[in-house]
Every structure is written in C-alpha cells, then in structure tokens.
C-alpha positions in Angstrom: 0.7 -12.2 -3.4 -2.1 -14.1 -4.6 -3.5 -10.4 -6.1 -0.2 -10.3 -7.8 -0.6 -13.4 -9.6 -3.6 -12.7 -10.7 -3.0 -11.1 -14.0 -4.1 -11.2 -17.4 -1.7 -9.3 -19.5 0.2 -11.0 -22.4 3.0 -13.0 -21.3 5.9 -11.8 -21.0 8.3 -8.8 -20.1 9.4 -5.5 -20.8 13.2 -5.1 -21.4 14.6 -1.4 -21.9 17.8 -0.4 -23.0 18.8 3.1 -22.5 21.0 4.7 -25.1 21.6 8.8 -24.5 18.1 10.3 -24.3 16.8 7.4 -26.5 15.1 4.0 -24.9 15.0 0.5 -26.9 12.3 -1.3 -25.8 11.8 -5.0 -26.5 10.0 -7.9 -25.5 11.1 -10.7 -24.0 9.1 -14.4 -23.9 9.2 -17.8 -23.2 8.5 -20.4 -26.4 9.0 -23.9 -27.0 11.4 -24.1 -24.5 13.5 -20.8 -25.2 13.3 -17.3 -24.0 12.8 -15.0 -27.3 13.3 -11.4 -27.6 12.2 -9.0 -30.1 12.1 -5.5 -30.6 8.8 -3.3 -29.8 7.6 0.1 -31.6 7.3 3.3 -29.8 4.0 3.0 -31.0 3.1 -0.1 -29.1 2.9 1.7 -25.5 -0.1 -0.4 -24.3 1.5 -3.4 -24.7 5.1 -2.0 -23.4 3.0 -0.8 -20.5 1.8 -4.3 -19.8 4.7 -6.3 -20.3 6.6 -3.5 -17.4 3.8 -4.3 -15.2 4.4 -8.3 -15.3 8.2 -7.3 -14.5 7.5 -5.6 -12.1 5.4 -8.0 -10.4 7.4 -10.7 -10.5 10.4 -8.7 -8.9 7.3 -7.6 -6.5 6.6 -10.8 -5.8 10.5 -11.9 -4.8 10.5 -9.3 -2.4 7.6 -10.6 -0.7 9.3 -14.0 -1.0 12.6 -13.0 0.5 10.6 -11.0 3.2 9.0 -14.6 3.6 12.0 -16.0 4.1 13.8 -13.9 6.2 11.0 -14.4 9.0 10.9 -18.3 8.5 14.8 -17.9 9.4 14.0 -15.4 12.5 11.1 -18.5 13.3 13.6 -21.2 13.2 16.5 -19.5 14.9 14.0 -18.2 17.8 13.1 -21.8 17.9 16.6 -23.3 17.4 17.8 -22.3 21.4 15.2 -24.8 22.5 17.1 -28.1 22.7 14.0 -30.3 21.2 15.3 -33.2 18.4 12.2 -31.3 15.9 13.7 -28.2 16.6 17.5 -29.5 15.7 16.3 -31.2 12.2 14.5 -27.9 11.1 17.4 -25.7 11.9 19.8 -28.4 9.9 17.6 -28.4 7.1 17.3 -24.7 7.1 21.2 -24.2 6.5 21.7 -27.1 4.4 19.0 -26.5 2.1 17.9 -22.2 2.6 16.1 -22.6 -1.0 13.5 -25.2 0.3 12.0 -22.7 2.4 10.8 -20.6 -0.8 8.9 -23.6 -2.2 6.5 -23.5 0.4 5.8 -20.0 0.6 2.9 -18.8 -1.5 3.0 -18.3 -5.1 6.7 -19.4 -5.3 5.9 -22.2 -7.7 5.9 -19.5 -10.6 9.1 -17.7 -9.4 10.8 -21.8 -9.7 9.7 -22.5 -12.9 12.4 -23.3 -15.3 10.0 -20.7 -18.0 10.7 -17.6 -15.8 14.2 -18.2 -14.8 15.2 -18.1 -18.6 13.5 -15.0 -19.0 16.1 -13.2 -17.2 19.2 -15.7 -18.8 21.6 -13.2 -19.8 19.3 -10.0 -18.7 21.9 -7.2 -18.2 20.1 -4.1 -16.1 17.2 -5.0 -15.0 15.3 -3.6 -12.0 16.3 -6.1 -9.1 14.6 -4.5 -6.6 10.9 -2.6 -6.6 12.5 0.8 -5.9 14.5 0.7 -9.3 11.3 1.0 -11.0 10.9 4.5 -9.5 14.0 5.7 -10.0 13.7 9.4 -11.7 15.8 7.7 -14.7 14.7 4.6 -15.3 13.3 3.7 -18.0 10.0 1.8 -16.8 9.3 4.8 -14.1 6.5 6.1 -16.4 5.0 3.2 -17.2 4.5 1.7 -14.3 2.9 5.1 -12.5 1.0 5.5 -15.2 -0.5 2.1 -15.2 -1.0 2.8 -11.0 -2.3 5.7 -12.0 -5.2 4.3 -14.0 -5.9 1.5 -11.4 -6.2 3.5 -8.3 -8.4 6.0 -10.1 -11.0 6.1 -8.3 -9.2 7.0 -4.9 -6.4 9.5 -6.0 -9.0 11.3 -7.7 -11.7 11.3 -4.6 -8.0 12.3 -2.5 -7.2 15.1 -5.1 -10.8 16.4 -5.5 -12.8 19.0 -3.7 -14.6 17.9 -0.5 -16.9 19.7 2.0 -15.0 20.2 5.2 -16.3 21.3 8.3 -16.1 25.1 8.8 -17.3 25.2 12.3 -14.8 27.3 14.7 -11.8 27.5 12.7 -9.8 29.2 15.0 -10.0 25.5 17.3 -7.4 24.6 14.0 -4.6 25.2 16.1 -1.7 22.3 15.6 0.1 21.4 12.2 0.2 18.4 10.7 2.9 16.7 8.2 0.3 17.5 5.3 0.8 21.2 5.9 -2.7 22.3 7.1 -4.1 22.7 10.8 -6.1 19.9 13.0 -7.9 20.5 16.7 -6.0 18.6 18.8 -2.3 17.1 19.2 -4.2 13.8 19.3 -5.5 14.1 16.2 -1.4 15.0 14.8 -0.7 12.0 16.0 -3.2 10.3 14.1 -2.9 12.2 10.9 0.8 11.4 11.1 0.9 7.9 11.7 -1.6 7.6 8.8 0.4 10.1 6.2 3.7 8.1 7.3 1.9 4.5 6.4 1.1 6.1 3.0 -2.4 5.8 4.4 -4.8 8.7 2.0 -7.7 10.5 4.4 -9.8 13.5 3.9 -9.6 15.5 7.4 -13.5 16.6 8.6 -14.8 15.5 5.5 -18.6 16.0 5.4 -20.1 12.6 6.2 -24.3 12.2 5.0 -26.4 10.1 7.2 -30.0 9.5 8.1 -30.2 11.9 11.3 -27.3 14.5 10.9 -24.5 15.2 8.9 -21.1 15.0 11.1 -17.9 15.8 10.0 -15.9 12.5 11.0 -12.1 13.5 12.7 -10.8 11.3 9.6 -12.4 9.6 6.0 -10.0 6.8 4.6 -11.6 5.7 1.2 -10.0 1.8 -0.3 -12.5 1.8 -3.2 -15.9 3.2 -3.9 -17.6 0.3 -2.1 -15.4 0.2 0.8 -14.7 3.1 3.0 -13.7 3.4 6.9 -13.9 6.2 9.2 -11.9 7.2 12.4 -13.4 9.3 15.1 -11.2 10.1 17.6 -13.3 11.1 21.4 -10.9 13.5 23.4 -12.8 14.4 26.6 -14.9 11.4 27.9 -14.5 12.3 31.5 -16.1 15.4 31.0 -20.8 14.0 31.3 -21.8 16.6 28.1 -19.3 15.5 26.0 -19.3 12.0 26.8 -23.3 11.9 26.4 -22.8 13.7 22.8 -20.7 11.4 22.0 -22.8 7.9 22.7 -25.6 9.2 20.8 -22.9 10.0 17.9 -21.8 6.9 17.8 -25.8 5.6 17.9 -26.0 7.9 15.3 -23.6 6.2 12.9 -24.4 2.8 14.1 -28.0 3.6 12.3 -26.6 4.5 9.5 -24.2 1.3 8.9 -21.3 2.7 10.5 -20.1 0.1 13.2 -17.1 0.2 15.5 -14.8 -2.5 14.5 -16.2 -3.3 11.1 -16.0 0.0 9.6 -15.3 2.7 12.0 -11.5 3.2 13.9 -12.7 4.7 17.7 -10.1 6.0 20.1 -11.2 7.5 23.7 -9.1 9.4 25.9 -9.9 11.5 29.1 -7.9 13.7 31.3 -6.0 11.3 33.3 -5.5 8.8 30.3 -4.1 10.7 27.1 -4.3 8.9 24.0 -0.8 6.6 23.9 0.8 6.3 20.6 0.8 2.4 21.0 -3.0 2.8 20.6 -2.7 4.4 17.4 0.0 2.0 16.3 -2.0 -0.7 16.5 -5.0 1.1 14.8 -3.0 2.4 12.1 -1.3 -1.3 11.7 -4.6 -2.6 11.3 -6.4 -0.3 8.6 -2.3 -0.4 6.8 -2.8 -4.3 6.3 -6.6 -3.4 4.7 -4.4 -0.9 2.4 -1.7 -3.2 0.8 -4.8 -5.9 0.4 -6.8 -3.0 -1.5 -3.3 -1.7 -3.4 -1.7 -4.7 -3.8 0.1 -3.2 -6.3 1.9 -0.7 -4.3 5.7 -1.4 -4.3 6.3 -3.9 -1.1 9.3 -2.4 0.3 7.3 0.6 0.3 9.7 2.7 -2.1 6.7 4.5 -3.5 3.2 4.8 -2.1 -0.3 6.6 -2.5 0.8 10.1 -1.4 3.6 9.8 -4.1 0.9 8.7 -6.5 -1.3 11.4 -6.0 1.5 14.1 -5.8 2.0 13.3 -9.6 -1.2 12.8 -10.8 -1.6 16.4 -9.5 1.4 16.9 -11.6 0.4 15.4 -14.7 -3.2 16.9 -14.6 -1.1 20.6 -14.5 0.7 19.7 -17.3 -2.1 18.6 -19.7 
C-alpha cells in the first residue's frame, strides 16, 4: 500500500464516458473546496494515461483496505468466543462502529479525506473494483496495460526474450507443464505450476554464469535487474553420487553469491520422502509475497497478472 501511495502524477482522475465506438475522456480534480471536471483531448494521452493510473490506485488501494478489514472482523470474531471483558468491548465496537476499523489500517487517511470522496460525488460508471479496469471494453483497459507495460519492462521483456537453456538429454523432458513445454520430473510440474498459477514469471534451465561452472538452475525468477532468485529442486538425495554432486553444487553457488534462504528456493526429496505439495506451497507463498512487493501495481484481487502482461506485450510487439 505504501508503494501505492507513492506517486507523483498530477492530481487527479481519469473519467471516460463511452458513447458507440467513441470515448469522452475528462478530468476530474479537487480545488478550493470543489471537485472540477473538464474535458481532455485525444491528444493528451500522457496525461489521460496518468490520471487512469491514480484511479486505479485508489480503487487498488480500497481493495486492500476492505481485504484489511475483512481479516480484522475474522480477528475479532475468532477472538469474540473467549468470554474476556477486552474481548466483549472490541467486538461491540466492531458492530457499532465497522468504519473505525479502516482508519487504522494503512494509508486509509487518503481514502477519508473529504478531497477524494468528492471526487467521485456524482461519478456514474466508474470502475469499482480492480477487474473492471481489464475488462475487454472498458475504456481505461489500454491505458492502464500500457502504463504496466512500460513499468515492468525490464522483466516482461527478459520473460519474452531468448535465453540459453540447457540442451543436455532432451529426451529426460518427459512431463508437461501448464506453460505447454516439457520438464524432467513430476516434481518439477508441481513447481512450475504452483509458480505459473501465482502469476509467478521463471525461465525453466536457464543458463546460469558463475565463477566455477555454468549450471542450468531447475528454475530463474527475475523481480528486477538487481534482484533475482533461483530455485533448485534436488530429487534423489538418498542415492551417495547424486547427493555428493549436489553439496558441491550448492558450494558452488554459495561462492558465487547464491545463498539458500536469501536468494536461492532449495527443495530435497529422496525415495521414501517425495516432495509434498505443502512444501512447495509454502515456498511458492513466500517468493509470491516478494512478487506483489516488486509489482505492487498488479491488480490485488489478482484479476490480471504478469503472464497476462506478457501475453499482450507479445501481442502488441506482432502488431507493430
């Protein structure tokens, strides 16, 4: 939230009024105590791109707020079945006064300011929810992917691009994944899934340079160009070979600033203890939190995420 706040367009917002195949667009700002609309010009598509982007934020940002509240409710009702007097006043106050509870959530002084409340006085068909924004008709859906477009760049383009990949024994490439292509084990399907269905970009095998060798991590997951994990996944560590091999890998990328824990996802399973999809959960949970910090803004009711992002910037690359 705090990401979403911090912005530095103009102020205000982006209203668009659809009329047949034709959009009105028009501005819409708070001054000297009244909210003030005028009409833009086609030709003004910067600024009708930035005053979209401050909608959609602020609707952005009360969705995180009502998500916000809706766990401080499940909080005080788990609470509210033990009989304490502190328990009691919380729960009364809860149902007497539910709008309270916003004002101490983060950022919700903007979203209670009498300024952005009139903003929306008398606003007939606005977006009310993140997801209208995408819609295929609405009228801010190409403004606001463009604008993610340009600010994730750098990582829809490394996602898009051309990587080397390890060719080593292709016909190990035996189990499909969601993406379409072929992996080596039905461990790693369970990874690549659970990252693909958290909107979660990696390169599979991607060819990794360090100071001894050059391995082909199981999976690459880039946030930004100065922040980048890996995930090796270890499939056979009962069997001595492999499970030597695979301590002086790790040695191997703990010399080249690749640590376990900081920057490096490791799973382990042997014969008698298969990799459990709870353990990936909680991986994938973990590097998914890192993601909405990097993309904070990524729609938080996850209506549209990085895979749909790429998808059309493959689009929109075609087209040009």
């Amino acid at each position: 939230m705090q990401k979403l706040f911090a912005w530095d367009n103009p102020p205000g917002i982006l209203l668009c009024h659809k009329h047949g195949n034709w959009i009105r667009w028009q501005k819409r700002e708070f001054k000297n105590g009244h909210a003030i609309t005028t009409d833009l010009r086609k030709t003004e598509t910067e600024l009708a791109e930035k005053l979209a982007v401050n909608l959609y934020r602020i609707i952005c940002i009360q969705t995180i707020q009502k998500q916000l509240n809706d766990l401080d409710k499940l909080i005080r009702s788990r609470y509210s079945n033990r009989q304490s007097k502190l328990d009691d006043i919380a729960q009364e106050e809860s149902q007497s006064e539910p709008a309270d509870m916003a004002k101490n959530s983060p950022g919700a002084s903007i979203l209670a300011e009498g300024a952005i409340r009139k903003l929306f006085y008398r606003v007939r068909n606005c977006p009310g929810e993140p997801a209208d924004f995408f819609h295929v008709d609405s009228p801010y859906r190409q403004l606001i992917i463009h604008f993610l477009r340009r600010e994730y760049a750098g990582v829809i383009d490394w996602y898009n691009g051309d990587f080397p990949q390890n060719q080593e024994h292709p016909e190990n490439l035996l189990y499909e994944v969601k993406l379409g292509y072929k992996v080596r084990s039905k461990s790693e399907v369970l990874i690549a899934d659970r990252l693909y269905d958290e909107g979660i970009l990696f390169h599979y095998e991607e060819l990794l340079y360090l100071t001894e060798s050059d391995p082909y991590p199981d999976f690459y997951i880039l946030f930004s160009p100065l922040k980048k994990y890996i995930w090796e996944h270890f499939g056979a560590m009962d069997k001595n070979n492999y499970f030597h091999r695979t301590k002086g890998r790790v040695l191997n990328y703990m010399d080249s600033k690749w640590f376990p824990g900081i920057n490096m996802v490791t799973t382990y399973e042997t014969k008698g203890n298969p990799l459990e999809a709870s353990q990936v959960d909680q991986k994938v949970s973990m590097l998914k939190t890192l993601y909405r910090l990097a993309f904070p803004d990524l729609p938080p009711d996850e209506s549209f995420n990085m895979y749909d992002l790429a998808d059309y910037a493959k689009l929109y690359e075609m087209e040009d």
